[in-house]
N, C-alpha and C positions, 0 to 999 in steps of 0.2 A: 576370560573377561578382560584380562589384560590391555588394555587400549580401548575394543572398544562394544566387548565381546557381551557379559552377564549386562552393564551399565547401559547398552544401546540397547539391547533385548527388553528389559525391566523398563525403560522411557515407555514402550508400546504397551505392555504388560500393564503399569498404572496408569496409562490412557484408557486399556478398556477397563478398568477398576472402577476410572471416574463416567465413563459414558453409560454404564449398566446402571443398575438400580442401587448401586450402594454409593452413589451422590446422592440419595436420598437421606442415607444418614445423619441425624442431627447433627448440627457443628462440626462435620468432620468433611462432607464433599469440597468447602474452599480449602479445607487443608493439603487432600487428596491431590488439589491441582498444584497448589504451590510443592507440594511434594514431589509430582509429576516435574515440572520446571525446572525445580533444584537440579536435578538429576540430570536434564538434559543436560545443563550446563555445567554440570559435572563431568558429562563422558565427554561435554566439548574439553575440558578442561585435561582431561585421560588422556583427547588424542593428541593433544601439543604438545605433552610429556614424552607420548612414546615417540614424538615426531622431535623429540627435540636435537639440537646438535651436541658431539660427542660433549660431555666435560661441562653442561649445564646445567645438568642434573644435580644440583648438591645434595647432604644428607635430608633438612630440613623441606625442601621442594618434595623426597622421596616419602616422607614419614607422612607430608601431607594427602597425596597419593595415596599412600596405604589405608589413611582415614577413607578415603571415597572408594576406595573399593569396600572396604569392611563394612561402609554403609549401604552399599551396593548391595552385597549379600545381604547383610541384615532387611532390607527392604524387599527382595525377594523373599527370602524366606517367611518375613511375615505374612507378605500378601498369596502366595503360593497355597500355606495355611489353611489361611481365612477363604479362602475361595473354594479349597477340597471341602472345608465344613460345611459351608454355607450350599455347597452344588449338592450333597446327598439329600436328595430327598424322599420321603418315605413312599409319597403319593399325588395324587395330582388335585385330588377332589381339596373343596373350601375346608373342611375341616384337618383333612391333610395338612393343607398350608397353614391353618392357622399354629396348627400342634408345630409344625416346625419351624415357624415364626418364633413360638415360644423357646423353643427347643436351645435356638439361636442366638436368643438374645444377648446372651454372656459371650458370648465371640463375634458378635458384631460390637457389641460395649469394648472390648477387651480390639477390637481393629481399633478404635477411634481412639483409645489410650496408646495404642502403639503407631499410626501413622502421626500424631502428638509428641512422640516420644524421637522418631525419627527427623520428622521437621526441626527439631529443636537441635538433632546433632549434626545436620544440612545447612542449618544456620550459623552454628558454632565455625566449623570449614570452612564456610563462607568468611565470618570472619576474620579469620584467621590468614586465610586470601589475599584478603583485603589489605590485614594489618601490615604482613608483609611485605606485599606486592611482589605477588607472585605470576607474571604476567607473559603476555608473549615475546616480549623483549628479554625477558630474565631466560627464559628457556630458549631462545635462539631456534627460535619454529625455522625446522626446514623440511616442508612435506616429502617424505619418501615417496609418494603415489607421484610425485613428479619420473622417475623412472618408468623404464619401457620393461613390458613383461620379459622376461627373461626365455632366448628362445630356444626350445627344446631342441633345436639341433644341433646345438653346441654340446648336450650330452653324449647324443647319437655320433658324435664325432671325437670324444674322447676315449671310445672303442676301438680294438681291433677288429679285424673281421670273422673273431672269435668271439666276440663279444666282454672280451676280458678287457679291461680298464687300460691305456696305452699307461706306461711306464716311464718315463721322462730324466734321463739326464744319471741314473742308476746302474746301468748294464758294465760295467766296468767292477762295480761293485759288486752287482749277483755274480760278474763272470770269478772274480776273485775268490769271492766265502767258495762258490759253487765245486772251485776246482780242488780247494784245501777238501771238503766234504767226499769227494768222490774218489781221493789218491785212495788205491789199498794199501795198507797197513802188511806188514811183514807178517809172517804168522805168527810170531810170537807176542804182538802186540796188535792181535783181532781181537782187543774187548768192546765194546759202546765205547763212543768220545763224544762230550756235551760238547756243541758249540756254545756259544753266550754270542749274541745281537744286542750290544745295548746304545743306548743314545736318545733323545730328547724327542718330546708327544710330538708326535707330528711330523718324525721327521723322516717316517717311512719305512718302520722297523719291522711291522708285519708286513707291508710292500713286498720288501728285498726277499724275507722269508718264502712269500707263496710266491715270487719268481723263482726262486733257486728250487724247490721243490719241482716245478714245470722245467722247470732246465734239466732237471736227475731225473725226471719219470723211466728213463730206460735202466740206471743206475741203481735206482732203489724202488723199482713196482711195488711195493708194501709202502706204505705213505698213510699220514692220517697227519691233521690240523685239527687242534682244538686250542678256544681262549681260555684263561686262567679267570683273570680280572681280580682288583685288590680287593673284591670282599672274598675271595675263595675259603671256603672252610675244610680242611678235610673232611673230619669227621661227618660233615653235611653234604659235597659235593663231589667229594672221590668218586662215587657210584655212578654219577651223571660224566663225568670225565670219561671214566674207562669204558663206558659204554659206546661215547661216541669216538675212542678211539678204534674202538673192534668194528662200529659200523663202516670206519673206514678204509680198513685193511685190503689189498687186493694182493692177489700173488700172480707170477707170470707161468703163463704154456710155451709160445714161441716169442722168437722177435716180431712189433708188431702187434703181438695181440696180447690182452692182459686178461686174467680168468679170476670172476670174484669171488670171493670166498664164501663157504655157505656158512652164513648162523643158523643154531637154534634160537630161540627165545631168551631173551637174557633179563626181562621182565622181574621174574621172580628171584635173580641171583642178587648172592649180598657182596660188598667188598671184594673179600679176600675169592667167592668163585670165580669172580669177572676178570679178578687179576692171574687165575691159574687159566681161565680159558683164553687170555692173550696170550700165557707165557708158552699155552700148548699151538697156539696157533703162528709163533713166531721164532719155536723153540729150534731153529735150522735155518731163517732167514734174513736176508737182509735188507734191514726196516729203516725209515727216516721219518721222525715222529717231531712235529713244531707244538711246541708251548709258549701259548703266545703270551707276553703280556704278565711275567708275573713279578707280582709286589713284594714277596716275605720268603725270606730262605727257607721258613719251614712250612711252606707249602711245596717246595720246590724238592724238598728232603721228601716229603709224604706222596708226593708223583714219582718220584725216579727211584722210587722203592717198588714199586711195583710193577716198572717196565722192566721188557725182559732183558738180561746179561745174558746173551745168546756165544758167545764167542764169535759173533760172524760179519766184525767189523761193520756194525751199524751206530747209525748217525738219530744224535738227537739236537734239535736247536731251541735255544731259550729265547724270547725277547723281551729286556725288561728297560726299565729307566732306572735304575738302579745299580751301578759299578759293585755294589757290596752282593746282592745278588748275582751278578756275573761273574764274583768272581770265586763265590758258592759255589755254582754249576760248574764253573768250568776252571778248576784250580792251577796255578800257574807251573807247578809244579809235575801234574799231569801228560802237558804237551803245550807246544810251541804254538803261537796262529791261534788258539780256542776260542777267543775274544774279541771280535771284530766289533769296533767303533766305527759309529753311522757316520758317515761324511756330510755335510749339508751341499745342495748342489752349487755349481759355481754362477759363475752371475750367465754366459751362456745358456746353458738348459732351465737358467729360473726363466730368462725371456720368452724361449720356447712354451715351458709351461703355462706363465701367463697368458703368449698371445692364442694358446690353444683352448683357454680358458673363457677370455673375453672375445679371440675376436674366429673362433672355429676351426684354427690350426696352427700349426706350431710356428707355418715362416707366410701365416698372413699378413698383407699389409692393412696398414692404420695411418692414419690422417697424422701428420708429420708435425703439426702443432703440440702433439700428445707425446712425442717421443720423449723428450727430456724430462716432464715431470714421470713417464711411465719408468725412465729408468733410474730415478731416484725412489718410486714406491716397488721397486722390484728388488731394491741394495737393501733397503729396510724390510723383505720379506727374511732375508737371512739363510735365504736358501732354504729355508726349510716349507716343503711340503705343503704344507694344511697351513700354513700361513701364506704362502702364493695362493692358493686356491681359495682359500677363505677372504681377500682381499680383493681378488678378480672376481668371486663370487657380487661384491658390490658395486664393481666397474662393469659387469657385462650388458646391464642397461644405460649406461651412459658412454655410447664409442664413437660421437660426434663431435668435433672440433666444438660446437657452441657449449660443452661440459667440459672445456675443460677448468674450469673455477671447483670444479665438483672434485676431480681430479689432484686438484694443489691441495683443496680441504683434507683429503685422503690421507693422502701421504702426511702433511702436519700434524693428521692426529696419529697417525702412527709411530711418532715419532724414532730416532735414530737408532735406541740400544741394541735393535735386532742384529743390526748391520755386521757388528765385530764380536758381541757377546751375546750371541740368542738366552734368552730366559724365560724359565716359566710361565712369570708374573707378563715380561713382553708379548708371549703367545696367547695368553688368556687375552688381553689385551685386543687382539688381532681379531681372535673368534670373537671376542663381543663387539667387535667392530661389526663384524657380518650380519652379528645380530639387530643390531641398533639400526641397520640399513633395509632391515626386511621392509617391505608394504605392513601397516597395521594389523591389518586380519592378521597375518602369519606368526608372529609374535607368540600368539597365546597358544599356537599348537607345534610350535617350538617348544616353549617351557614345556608342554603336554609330554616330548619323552622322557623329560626328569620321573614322571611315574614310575617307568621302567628300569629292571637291574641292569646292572652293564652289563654288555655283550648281549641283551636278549632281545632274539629276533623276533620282531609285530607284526602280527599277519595284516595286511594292508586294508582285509572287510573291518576287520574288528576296531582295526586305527579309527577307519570314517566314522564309524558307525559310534565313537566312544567321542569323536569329535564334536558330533552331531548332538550329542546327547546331553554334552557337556555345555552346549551355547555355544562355540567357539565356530561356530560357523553361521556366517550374515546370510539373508534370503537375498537372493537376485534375481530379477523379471525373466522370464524364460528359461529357469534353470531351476532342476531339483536343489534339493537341499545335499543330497549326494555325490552331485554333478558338482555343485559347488567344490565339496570336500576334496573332491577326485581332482579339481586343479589346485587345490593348497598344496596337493600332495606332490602334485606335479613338479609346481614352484618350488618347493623345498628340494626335490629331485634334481632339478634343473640347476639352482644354484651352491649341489655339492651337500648340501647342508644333511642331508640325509644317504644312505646308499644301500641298492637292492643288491638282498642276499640272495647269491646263486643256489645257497644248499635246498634250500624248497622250489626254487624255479623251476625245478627237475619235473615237479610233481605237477607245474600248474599252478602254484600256491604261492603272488608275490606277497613278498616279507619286505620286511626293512631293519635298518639299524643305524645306530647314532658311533661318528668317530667318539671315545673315552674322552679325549679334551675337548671337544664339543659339551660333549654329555657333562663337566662339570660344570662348565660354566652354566647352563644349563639348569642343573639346579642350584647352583651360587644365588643366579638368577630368581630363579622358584621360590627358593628360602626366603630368600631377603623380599620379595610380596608378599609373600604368604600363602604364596598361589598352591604348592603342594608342600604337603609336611611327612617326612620319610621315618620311618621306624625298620631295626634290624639291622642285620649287618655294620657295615661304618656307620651306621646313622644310630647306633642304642648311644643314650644316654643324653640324645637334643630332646629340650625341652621348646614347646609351642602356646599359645596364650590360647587365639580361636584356631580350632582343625578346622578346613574347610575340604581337601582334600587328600586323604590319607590312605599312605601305600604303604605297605607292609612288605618287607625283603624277605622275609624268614621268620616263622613259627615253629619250635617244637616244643610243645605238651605246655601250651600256655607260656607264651614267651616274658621273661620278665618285663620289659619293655613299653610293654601294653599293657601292662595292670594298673596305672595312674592316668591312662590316655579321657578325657574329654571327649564325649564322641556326639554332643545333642548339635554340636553346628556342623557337622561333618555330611559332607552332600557329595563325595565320591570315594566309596574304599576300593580298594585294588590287593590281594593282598595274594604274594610268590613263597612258592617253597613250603608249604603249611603242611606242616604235619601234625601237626594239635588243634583243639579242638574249643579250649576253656576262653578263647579271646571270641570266638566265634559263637560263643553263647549269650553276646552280648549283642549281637545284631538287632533283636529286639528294641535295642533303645536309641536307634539310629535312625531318629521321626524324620529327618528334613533328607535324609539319602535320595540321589540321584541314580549314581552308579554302582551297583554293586558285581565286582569282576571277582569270581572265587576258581577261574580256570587253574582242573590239576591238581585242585586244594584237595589231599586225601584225606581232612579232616573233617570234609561236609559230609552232614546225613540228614534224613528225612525231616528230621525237624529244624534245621537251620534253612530248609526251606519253606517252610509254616511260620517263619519267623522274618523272612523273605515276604511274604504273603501279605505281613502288615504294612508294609513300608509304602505306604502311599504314594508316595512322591516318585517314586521309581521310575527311569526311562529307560534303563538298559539293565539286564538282568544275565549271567554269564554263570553255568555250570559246567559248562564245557570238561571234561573228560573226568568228572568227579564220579562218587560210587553211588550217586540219587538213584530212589527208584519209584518215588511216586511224587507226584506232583498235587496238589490237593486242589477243590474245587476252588476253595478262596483266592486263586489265581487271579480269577475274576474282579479282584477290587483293587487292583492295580492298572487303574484306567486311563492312566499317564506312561503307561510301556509303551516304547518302542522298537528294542527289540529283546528276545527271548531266544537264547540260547543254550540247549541241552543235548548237543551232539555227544556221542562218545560216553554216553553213561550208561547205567543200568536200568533205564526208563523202558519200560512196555508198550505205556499209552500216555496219552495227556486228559487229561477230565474235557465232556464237552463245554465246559463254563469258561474256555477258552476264548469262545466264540465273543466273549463280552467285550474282549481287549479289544476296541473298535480307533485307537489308532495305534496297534499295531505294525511295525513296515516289516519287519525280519523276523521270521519264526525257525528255529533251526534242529529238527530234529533229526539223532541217530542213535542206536542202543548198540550195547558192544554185546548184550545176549542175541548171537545167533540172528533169523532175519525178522526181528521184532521191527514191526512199523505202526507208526501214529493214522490209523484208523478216520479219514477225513471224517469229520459231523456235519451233522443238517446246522442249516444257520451259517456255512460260512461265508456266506455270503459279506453278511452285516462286519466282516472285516475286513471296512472300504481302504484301510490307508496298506495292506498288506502289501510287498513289495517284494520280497524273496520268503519261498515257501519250499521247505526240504526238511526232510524225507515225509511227505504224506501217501497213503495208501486208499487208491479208488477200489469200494469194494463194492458188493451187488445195488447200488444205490445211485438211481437215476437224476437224482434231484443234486443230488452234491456235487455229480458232473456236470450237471445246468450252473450251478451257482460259480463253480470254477470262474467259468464265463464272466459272470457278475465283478467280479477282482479285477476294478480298470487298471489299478496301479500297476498292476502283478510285471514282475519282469525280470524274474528268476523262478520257477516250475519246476523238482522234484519229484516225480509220480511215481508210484512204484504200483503197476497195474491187478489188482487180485481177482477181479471177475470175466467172463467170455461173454456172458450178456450183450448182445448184440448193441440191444437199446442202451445199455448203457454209454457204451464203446462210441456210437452214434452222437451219442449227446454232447460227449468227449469231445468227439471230432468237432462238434457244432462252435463249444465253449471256445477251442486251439483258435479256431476259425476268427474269433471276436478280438481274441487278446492279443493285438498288433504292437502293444507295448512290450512283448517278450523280448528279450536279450539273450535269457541264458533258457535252455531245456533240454529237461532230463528223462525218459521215457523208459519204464523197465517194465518186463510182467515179470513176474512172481514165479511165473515157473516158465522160463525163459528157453528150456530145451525140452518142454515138452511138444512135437508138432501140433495137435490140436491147438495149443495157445499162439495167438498170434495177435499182432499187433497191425494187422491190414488195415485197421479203420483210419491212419494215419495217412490214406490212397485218400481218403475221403473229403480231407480239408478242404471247404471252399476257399478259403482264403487264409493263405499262410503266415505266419506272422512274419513278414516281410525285415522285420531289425531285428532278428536272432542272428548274432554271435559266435554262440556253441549249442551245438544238437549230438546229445549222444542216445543213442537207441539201444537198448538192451532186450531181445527178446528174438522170438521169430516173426518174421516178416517176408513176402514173395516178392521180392524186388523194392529197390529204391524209392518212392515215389518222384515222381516229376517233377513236383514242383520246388525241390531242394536245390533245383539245377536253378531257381530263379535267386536265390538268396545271397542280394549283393553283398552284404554286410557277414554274412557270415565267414571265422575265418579257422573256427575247431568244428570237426566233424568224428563223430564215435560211435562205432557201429560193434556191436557183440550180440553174436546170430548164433544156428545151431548149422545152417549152409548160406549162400550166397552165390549169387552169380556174378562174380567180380568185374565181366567185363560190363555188365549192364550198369552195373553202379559206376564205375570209371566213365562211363558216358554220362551220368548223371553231375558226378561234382566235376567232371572236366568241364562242366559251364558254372562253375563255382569261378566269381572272379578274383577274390580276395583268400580263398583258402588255404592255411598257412601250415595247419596239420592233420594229416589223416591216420586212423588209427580203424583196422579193418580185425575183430578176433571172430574166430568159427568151429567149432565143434566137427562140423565132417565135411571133407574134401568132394566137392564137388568141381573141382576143374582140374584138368590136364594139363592144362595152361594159363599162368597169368601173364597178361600182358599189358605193359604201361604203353599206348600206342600213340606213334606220331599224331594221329588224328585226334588224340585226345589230350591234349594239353594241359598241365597244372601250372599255370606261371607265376604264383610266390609260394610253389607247395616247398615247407623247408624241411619237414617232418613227416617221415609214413612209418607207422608200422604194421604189420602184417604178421598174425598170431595162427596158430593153430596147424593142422596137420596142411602141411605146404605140398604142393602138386610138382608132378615132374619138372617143370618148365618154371620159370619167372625171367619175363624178360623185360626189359627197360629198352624202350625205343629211340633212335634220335630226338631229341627234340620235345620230348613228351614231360621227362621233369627234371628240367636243367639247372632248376633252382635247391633242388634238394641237399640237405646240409647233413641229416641223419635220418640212417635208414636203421629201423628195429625188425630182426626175423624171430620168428617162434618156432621152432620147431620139436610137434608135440606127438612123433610117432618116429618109430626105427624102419618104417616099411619101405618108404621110396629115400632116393638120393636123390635128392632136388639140384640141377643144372642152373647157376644162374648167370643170363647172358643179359651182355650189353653195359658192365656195371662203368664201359669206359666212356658211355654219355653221359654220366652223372658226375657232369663237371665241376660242381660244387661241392662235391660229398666230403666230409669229414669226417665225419664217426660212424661206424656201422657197431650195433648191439644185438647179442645174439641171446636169447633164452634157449633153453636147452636143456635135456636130459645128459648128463653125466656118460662120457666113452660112448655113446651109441656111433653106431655108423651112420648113420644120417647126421649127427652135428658133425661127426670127423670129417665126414666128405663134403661139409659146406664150411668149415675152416678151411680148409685143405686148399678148394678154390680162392678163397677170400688172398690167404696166405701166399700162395701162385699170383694173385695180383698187384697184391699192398707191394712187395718185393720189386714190382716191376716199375713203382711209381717213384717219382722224382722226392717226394713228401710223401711218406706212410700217413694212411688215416690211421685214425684212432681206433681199434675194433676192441671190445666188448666183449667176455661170453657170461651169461648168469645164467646159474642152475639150480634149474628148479625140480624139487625133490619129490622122488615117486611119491604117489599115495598109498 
């Protein structure tokens, strides 16, 4: 709501209030308007705060603000209310209405007392406005929307063509730690030696870290990165630590290739098993283990207890802001060098940085007007990092000679301290400068990742989708509400403010995450609105007047915290880490909730969602990976969901009263028993606003593949196919045929290696959905069909068969124009030969993999996929030695990944070659083996 978010929403909201039938109300329709009125000119009033210039803001201006938001909600919430009461109705007939006329009366009385009640605190602000004079003069209006969007390919150009982040003006640095790190040690002093990293937010301390790590990958193949962050508990977060350092262990076979380690399950282990099964898995090697970011020597004592003392001259790196911490880890008395202090960069590579920031590269040119104020706001970045960045992040719309007034304001507000004594207080400073510059909308989904703990990564559906839910995204003429979101996000992306984590990229799955000195100010921010109010962790013991949206860091067995919390105005919970259950028995009394996020919470159970069930208000509802296993009819009175979330639980089915949620966009089902699926019902129709739909299951039922069809919105598809019914299959194909708005789709049968099951009726499509995306097929099928070969827009393709005729489908997406990755798995070898042919060209193919029992022959033709960046092989049988020619047209290739069965002759003899070639190249690629364990 922040600027101009809940306040602009609710103007339209009490318009139609007053345009229905309840202007009818005695003495309260003139109120309703001037109530409507107030308001507008209140959120005009919002946006010349958030537009205002640095330093105009006083307390007094702020406190009045707060009033007009809290009036903001309070006027939602009333009217939200009154509208769910007044819309249930029993019946249609005359005496229907009259009984609910009756019914009503005490909440239509009780609206006119309270639209009464809010005019009168609309008037007060007013006021008080007035008294003041609190004007556009006093706030120094300077519209941010005068800036130029920020353009995305100034991102695309702060990459390498690795896609890793360019590094600026540091390499001196990483070469320095990197070489202390890597000297061996005499034998008599091969124990572990802690490095300590310390030096000031921002100033590139995890940076240097995961370059020197890439710079030793041949030194120390065993490697793992995991962040600490100042709320670390042990006792609560050891288990999650050492699990992600065992996920990321690898060990080496030869030069060149690196072979990943196999786990079991480590699910069920406690503590101290997860710490014997790193120390067995590292108990001979030589490991480099980075802890990022930590704040308190005895978390630091309760991590390096548990890593292993191998004797085998291995290396651990701390990085903190703290010298008392550093010099915990790394004691001076231990060894010489331990301790490396961050340098800030000099006034050269800050240039660099900057002009690669605003104007697209490090030695662009820029309009010469701009020079001399740009190198006085480059001496006052202070060399450090995230304040060059965070500063250019609000210059990279304005790179014309007529801003440069925009320019000199900059720099003034920045004022000088950075330059000789970077501080804290100066760098918060700097990021709230970034913030202060955003366009309005952005604003309020900035503060939005104060919800989240530090270091946790947001999956990027559930961000929009919690955006959406929340209000904080404006409708715009020809653009979904999604569409919308997806360029806030962009924006944010673009101007640094935010950054995508590679560790789920892997899977498909972008994420994000907030830099820590971002993320305070952030909620500095949040708090002092009111916009979010935190409990747990750092945050036990803040008290709050009104909750409006309340996040929870950590629960266990009834956290003290939450036992005096106020929850009747609370309209977003979020609640991390829950392992009890007595806070979550109070859900029930959380009438005005919006969002309810309980992802992972292992404290929910069947009845905290019956308790779910009442919350009327509800737009977004999240049990994502919890132990639910039944979902109750009364789902159905939650008629303001927009989306429902239940992937990852122990769900079977969903009740058909599902079908009521009729604006529904996102429905998201998966069960972790085995291959339980959600049973499509009759009626799905009538769930016109549906928009992604996963996992549902077509079974003998002809009508519910007709209604498929009926879903204009639909444009995400799931299916997981259970009948052979012709007609059904038919009808299917009818439905596919209609839904032109598809993007994403997902096609599987159920018994996907059985021959008789197949998936042919997909030949049938008259008309394909032309803006699909991603298509993966799971099942049996006789060939490709045709018309995949038409699908400009498509750019993931997924195929999982029980055989294939490879070269026919390589004819098929070789008229794919945009194709970026293919991914071919098959059950039995059906070809002698595959062949990537000149004739068939892939021109942005960057990714293929190719699973299952591999044929004598693979060959890569001139020409044919020159774009390819990584190539994945399976190889799922000991019987042939597969030959692969040609690997020297695949002029872009960097990484090849091998799956495999452990010592067979068939992976040795396709190492074998690989290793024969990487050796002959100027730059080894990267190769890969993961093994995968018999049944």
């Amino acid at each position: 709501m922040d600027g101009n978010g809940t306040a602009q929403s609710l103007v339209s909201k009490v318009g139609q209030l007053l345009a229905g039938e309840y202007q009818q109300l005695r003495g309260v329709g003139g109120e309703i308007a001037e109530l409507r009125d107030d308001l507008a000119a209140m959120n005009a009033l919002l946006r010349m705060q958030s537009e205002a210039k640095d330093g105009a803001v006083d307390p007094f201006i702020r406190e009045i603000m707060k009033q007009v938001r809290e009036l903001a909600y309070d006027s939602e919430d009333r009217i939200d209310l009154y509208r769910l009461r007044i819309k249930c109705r029993p019946g249609d007939g005359v005496f229907a209405k009259l009984k609910h006329l009756l019914q009503t009366l005490p909440s239509r009385r009780n609206l006119a007392g309270d639209i009464r009640a809010l005019r009168a605190r609309a008037i007060a602000i007013s006021e008080r406005h007035a008294r003041y004079g609190v004007n556009r003069e006093a706030l120094g209006w300077s519209p941010a929307s005068s800036a130029a969007p920020m353009p995305a390919q100034l991102l695309s150009r702060a990459k390498d063509d690795a896609g890793h982040r360019q590094v600026i003006g540091m390499k001196d640095q990483i070469d320095t730690l990197a070489e202390r790190l890597k000297k061996v040690s005499a034998r008599a002093e091969r124990h572990r030696k802690v490095f300590s990293v310390v030096g000031f937010g921002g100033v590139g301390k995890t940076t240097l870290a995961m370059e020197v790590c890439r710079l030793l990958e041949a030194d120390f193949p065993y490697q793992a990165f995991v962040s600490v962050s100042q709320a670390f508990e042990p006792t609560r977060d050891l288990k999650a630590l050492l699990k992600r350092v065992l996920q990321q262990i690898v060990k080496p076979k030869e030069k060149g290739i690196v072979e990943e380690a196999s786990l079991d399950s480590t699910d069920g282990l406690n503590d101290h098993q997860l710490a014997e099964k790193l120390q067995e898995g590292l108990k001979d090697k030589r490991y480099l283990i980075v802890i990022d970011d930590v704040w308190l020597i005895r978390a630091w004592e309760a991590i390096q207890s548990v890593l292993p003392e191998n004797n085998c001259d291995s290396r651990i790196i701390v990085t903190t802001r703290m010298e008392t911490v550093a010099k915990a880890c790394s004691p001076a008395g231990v060894g010489k060098d331990l301790i490396h202090h961050m340098q800030p960069l000099n006034i050269e590579y800050s240039k660099r940085l900057f002009l690669s920031r605003v104007f697209g590269s490090t030695d662009a040119t820029y309009p010469v007007q701009l020079e001399e104020v740009m190198g006085n706001i480059i001496k006052r970045g202070g060399g450090i990092p995230l304040a060059i960045v965070s500063i250019a992040s609000v210059l990279a719309g304005f790179k014309s000679p007529e801003h440069i007034d925009k320019w000199e304001t900059i720099c003034k507000s920045i004022g000088s301290q950075m330059e000789s004594n970077p501080t804290l207080e100066g760098m918060r400073q700097i990021v709230t400068l970034s913030f202060n510059h955003l366009p309005l909308e952005l604003k309020g989904c900035m503060m939005y990742f104060s919800i989240f703990p530090e270091d946790f990564v947001i999956r990027k559906d559930w961000l929009l989708c919690r955006w959406i839910a929340e209000g904080l995204v404006l409708e715009k003429r020809g653009l979904t509400m999604m569409e919308v979101a997806e360029s806030y996000l962009d924006e944010l992306l673009n101007r640094n403010l935010i950054e995508e984590d590679r560790d789920l990229l892997e899977y498909s799955i972008r994420s994000y995450r907030v830099h820590d000195m971002l993320l305070e100010v952030m909620v500095s921010r949040s708090l002092e609105a009111n916009f979010v109010s935190l409990q747990g962790g750092p945050y036990d013991g803040l008290s709050y007047d009104r909750i409006r949206r309340l996040s929870i860091h950590s629960i266990v067995n009834g956290h003290q915290g939450t036992k005096v919390i106020s929850v009747q105005h609370v309209r977003s919970l979020s609640i991390f880490n829950c392992k009890g259950h007595k806070f979550l028995d109070q859900l029930g009394k959380f009438t005005l909730l919006r969002v309810l996020d309980l992802q992972y919470c292992m404290g929910v159970t069947n009845k905290h969602v019956r308790y779910a069930c009442q919350l009327y208000l509800l737009k977004y509802l999240s049990f994502w990976g919890t132990n639910i296993s039944v979902v109750p009819p009364q789902i159905r009175n939650l008629k303001h969901l927009q989306v429902l979330n239940v992937g990852m639980t122990l769900l079977l089915d969903l009740p058909k009263t599902i079908t009521k949620l009729g604006r529904l966009e996102s429905l998201q089902f998966s069960s972790r028993k085995g291959n339980s699926c959600w049973i499509l019902p009759q009626e799905l129709s009538k769930m016109k606003a549906l928009r992604e739909l996963g996992t549902g299951c077509l079974a003998n039922d002809a009508e519910v593949a007709r209604e498929v069809g009926e879903l204009e919105q639909l444009q995400q598809l799931i299916l997981k196919i259970k009948t052979s019914h012709m007609n059904v299959l038919q009808q299917l194909a009818l439905s596919l045929s209609k839904r032109y708005s598809l993007r994403h789709l997902n096609i599987e049968h159920s018994n996907k290696f059985d021959p008789k099951a197949t998936l042919n009726f997909l030949h049938d499509l008259q008309a394909p959905p032309r803006l699909l995306r991603y298509f993966s097929i799971i099942g049996n099928i006789d060939g490709l069909p045709s018309w995949v070969g038409s699908l400009a827009y498509l750019t993931d393709f997924d195929i999982t068969t029980r055989r294939l005729d490879v070269d026919q489908s390589f004819s098929v997406l070789s008229q794919v124009p945009n194709l970026k990755t293919l991914s071919i798995k098959f059950a039995e070898n059906s070809n002698d030969e595959v062949a990537a042919r000149t004739s068939q060209k892939f021109p942005v193919l960057s990714h293929f993999g190719f699973l299952g029992p591999l044929p004598n022959v693979i060959r890569f033709e001139e020409g044919s996929m020159e774009m390819l960046e990584q190539l994945v092989l399976g190889i799922c049988s000991d019987e042939l030695e597969t030959s692969i020619i040609g690997m020297e047209h695949l002029t872009n290739l960097k990484k090849v990944t091998i799956d495999a069965y452990k010592d067979s002759p068939a992976t040795n003899h396709v190492l074998g070659q690989l290793k024969a070639w990487n050796d002959g190249l100027p730059k080894p690629l990267q190769v890969v083996v993961k093994y995968v364990r018999l049944s």
